[in-house]
C-alpha positions in Angstrom: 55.6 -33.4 23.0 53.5 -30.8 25.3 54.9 -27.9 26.5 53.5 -26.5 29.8 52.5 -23.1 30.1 51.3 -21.6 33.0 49.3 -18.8 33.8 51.9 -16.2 33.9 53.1 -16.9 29.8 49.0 -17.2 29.0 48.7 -13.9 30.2 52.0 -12.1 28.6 50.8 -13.7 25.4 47.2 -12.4 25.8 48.6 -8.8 26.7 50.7 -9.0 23.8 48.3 -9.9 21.5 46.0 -6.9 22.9 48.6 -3.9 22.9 49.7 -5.6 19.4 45.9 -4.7 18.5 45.5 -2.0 20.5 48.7 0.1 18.5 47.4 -1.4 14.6 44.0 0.3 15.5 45.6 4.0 16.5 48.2 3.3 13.5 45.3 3.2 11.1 43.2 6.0 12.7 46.6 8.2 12.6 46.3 7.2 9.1 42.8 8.0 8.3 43.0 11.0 9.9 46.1 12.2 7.9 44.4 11.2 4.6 41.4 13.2 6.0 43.5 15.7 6.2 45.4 15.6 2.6 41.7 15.4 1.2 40.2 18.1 2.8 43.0 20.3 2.7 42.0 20.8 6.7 45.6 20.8 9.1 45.1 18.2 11.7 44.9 19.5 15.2 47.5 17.8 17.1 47.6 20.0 20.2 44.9 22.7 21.9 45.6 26.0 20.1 45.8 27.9 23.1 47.7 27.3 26.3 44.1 28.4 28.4 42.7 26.2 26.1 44.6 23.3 27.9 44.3 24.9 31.7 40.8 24.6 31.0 40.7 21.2 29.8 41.6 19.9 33.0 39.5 21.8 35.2 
């Protein structure tokens, strides 16, 4: 037996499938960049180190 899917599954299963993908590619650049950072000995930079810094940035 055939189940019927219409267009409104086909496209939760297709956004699925592309945040799934989407999240496993920043996991492993979170994780590249951490091992970067144990290697080097450099901290990662997780947020602008000054607060004019991040005025600026949106200027």
């Amino acid at each position: 037996m055939f189940s019927y899917l219409d267009a409104g599954t086909g496209s939760m299963i297709i956004t699925a499938v592309a945040g799934g993908f989407a999240g496993l590619v920043v996991a492993v650049k979170m994780g590249m960049a951490r091992l970067r950072s144990k290697v080097t000995g450099k901290p990662l930079v997780t947020e602008p180190a000054d607060e004019d810094d991040a005025a600026n940035a949106h200027d």
